[in-house]
Every structure is written in structure tokens, then in C-alpha cells.
N, C-alpha and C positions, 0 to 999 in steps of 0.2 A: 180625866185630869191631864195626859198626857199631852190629849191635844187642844187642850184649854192653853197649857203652859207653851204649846208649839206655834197655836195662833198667837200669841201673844210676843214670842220671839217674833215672828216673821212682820208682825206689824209694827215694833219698834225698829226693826232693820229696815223693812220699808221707808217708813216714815224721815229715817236718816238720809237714805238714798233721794229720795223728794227733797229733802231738803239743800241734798250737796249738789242735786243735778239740775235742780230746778228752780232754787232762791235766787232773790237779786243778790248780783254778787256785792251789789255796796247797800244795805238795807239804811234804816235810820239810825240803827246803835252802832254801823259802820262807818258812819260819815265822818269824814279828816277834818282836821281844828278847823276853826274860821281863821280865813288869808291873815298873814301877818309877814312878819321879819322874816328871812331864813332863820331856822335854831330856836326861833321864839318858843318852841313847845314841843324839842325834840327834849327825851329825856333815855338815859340809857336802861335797853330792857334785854336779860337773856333769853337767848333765841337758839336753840341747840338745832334746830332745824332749818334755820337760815339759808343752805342751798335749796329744799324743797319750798321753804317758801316763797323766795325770789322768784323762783320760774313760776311758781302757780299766779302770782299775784303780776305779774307781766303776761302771762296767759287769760286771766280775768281782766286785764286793761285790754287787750286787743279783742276780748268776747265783748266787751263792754263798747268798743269803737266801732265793732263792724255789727254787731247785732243789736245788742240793749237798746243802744243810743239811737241809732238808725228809727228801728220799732217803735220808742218811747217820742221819738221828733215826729213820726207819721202820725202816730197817737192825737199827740197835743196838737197838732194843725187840723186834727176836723173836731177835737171834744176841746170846747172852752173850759179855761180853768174851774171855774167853782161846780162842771158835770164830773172832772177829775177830781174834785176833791171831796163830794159827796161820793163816788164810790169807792175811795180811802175808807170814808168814814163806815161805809157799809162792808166791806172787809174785815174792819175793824172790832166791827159791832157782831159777826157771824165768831168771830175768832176768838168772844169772850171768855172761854172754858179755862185754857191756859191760865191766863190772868186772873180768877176766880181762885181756880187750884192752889197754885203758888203763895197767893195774900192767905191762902188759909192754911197752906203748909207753914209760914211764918206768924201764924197765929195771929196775923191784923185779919179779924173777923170782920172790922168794921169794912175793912177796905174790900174785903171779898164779896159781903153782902151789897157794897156800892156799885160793882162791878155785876151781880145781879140783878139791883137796880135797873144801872145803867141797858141793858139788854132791855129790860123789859119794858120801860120806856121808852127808849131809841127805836125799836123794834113796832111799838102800834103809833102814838105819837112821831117818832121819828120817820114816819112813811118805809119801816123796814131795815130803818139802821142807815140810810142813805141820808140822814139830818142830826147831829148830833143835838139833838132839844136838851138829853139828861143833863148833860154842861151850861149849854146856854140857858137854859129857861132852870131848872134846878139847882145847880152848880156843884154838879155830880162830875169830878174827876175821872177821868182816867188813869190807874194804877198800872204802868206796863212793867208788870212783874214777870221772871220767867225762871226756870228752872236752876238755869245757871246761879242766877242771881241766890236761889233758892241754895243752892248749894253751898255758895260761897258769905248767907248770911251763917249756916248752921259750922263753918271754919274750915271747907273743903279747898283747898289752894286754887289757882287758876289752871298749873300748871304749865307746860309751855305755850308761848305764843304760837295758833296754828294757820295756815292758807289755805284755804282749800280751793279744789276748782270749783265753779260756779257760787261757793257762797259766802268767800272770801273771807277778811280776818275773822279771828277765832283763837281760843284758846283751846284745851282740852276740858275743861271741865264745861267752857260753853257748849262743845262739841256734845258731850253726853244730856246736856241741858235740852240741844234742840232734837235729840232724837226725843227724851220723854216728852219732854212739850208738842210732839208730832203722834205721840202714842196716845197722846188727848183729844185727839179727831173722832170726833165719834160715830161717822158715818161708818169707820171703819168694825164697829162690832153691832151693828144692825145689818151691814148689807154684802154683798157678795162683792170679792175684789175687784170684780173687774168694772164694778160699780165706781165703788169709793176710790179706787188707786187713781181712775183718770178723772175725779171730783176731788183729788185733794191735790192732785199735781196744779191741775187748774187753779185751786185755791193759794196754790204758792208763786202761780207763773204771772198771773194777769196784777195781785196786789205788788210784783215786784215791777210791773210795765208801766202801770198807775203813781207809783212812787217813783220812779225813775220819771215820768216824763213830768211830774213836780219838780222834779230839782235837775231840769238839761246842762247845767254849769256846775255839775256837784264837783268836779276834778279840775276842771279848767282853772278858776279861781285858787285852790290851793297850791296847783303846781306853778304860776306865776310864781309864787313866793318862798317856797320850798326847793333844795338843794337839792334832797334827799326825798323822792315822793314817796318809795315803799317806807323809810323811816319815820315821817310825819304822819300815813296812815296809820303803820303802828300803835304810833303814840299817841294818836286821837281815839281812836280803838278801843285802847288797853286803860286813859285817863275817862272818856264816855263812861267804858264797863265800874272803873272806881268809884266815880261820882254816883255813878245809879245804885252801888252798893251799898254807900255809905249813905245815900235818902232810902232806902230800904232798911236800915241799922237804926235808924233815926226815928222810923215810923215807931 
């Protein structure tokens, strides 16, 4: 029992670690508002940690300048867009567990059983998950549920706004969201670490290089029209995270 409860620590702390040292620092539930006014969509958020965040999120803009971006541009100049966007979608479709979990921690059964659908479909029909057919030919949604989300439907606060290095904004309760959502890898309780650790790093490194070199202008275009870049990311963030809350409230 001990070392049932021991693996199981070490693989949730894992799993965190993957995620702080090896996520895109700007994923899709990261992405800053679409360009507008200065202030058009600054809103005030407390931030008790404002010095750590600053620096980390000026350190995630220069990782993002001299590596991401760099990597993500070699990327997309020899794979055409739609070979980048079916292995999104194959990512996608490997990474179902999470999103199964969650829909059925909130008691939409429907939406979890679609989300197993969707897998099982995508997966022989879909040449692998690399086609999403369950959408297009079924009109099987994608539910991107996750723990956080999960927390904060059952009344667990956000708590402060966080930065991290490599996996940029965050809250605390997202923070503990993506460690469990990383303790749903399942390679990691069938196979030896030293398996699964450099097969789940991989599975966090290359869908953040593939979504990165989707979106080559994800910064460019906001900061044209932003005062304040760290405060418009925030607030695209922290408004992202609300909205997904409350279509999760709504289900």
C-alpha cells in the first residue's frame, strides 16, 4: 500500500514538472484577447504575486523569441498547414482521457460518453485520430474539459493569478488541475519510468510546437494594440478561464 500511495505521489509530481518545464508557454486557454483598442479588455484582477509574475512572464516572452518561435517558424516552412493541423488533431485525439474524466466528474455523462465516441471513431475511421471525421461526418463535439475547470464547477475559488516558467499564465487552482489532468496519462501505470517520463514529455513538447507554429502572430497582433502586454494577457487568461466555466455551468 505504501508504495502504491508512493507511486502515485511521484507521478503526480512528475506529471507537474512536464508540465511547468515542457508546456507551451502560451497554449490555446492562454491566448490574449483578439487585437483591439488599448484598455478595450483590460479589467482589474488581484495579483499578490505580481513581482514573480512579471519576471517569469518576460522570461516566457524571451523563451518564446529565441526558441518556441524560432522551432515553430522551421516547423511550418517544410510541413504545410493542413499536415500541422491533422497532427493537432491527433494529439488531440491520444489525449482523450482528461476530457472523458472531467465531463464525468461533472456529471455530463452525455458529454463523456461523446468524448469516447469521439476516440473511437477518430481513432479507426479517422486514420488514427490524425482526421477528425467524429465532428465532421457525426457532429460529435469536442468537450475540452479539465480539472481546473472541474474544480471551479464544484465552488473551489481560482485563487491567485500564477506565471510560471515555461507554462505561463495560470491560477492556483489551474495549477493543481494540470498536475491531475497529467496523473491521467496512462502510460505512466503500465510501464517503467523511464519509458513513460520521456513519452509524456514528448507528448507535451511537440503538441506545444504544432500549436505554436498554428498561430506564428499569437503576440505580435495583441501587442500592436496593448499598453500593457503582461496585463492584457492576464485578462485574456483569467476572462478565456471564466467563459469556459460558465459553458461548463450551463451544460
Amino acid at each position: 500500500m505504501g508504495g502504491l500511495i508512493l507511486k502515485k505521489i511521484i507521478i503526480v509530481a512528475a506529471a507537474l514538472f512536464l508540465a511547468m518545464a515542457a508546456a507551451p508557454a502560451f497554449s490555446a486557454d492562454q491566448a490574449p484577447p483578439p487585437p483591439g483598442p488599448p484598455g478595450e479588455y483590460a479589467q482589474p484582477y488581484g495579483d499578490p504575486l505580481a513581482p514573480f509574475n512579471e519576471k517569469m512572464f518576460w522570461f516566457n516572452l524571451k523563451l518564446d523569441k529565441y526558441i518556441m518561435h524560432p522551432v515553430a517558424s522551421g516547423y511550418a516552412a517544410i510541413a504545410p498547414r493542413p499536415v500541422r493541423v491533422s497532427v493537432g488533431n491527433f494529439f488531440s485525439n491520444v489525449n482523450f482521457i482528461p476530457r472523458m474524466v472531467n465531463n464525468l466528474a461533472q456529471l455530463h455523462v452525455a458529454n463523456a460518453g461523446g468524448e469516447l465516441a469521439r476516440f473511437g471513431i477518430n481513432t479507426t475511421l479517422g486514420v488514427g485520430g490524425f482526421f477528425d471525421v467524429a465532428d465532421d461526418w457525426f457532429g460529435l463535439k469536442k468537450h475540452d474539459d479539465d480539472f481546473g475547470l472541474t474544480l471551479g464547477y464544484y465552488g473551489v475559488p481560482t485563487g491567485p493569478y500564477v506565471v510560471w516558467p515555461f507554462l505561463g499564465p495560470s491560477t492556483i487552482r489551474d495549477t493543481v488541475g494540470i498536475a491531475a489532468d497529467g496523473a491521467m496519462f496512462p502510460l505512466s501505470y503500465f510501464v517503467p519510468w523511464y519509458i513513460w517520463l520521456p513519452a509524456g514529455a514528448g507528448n507535451t513538447v511537440l503538441p506545444a510546437i504544432n500549436y505554436r507554429s498554428l498561430h506564428l502572430n499569437l503576440f505580435e497582433e495583441v501587442d500592436r494594440y496593448a499598453i500593457d502586454l503582461y496585463g492584457a494577457v492576464q485578462d485574456g487568461y483569467m476572462q478565456r478561464r471564466a467563459a469556459s466555466l460558465k459553458e461548463v455551468e450551463a451544460e
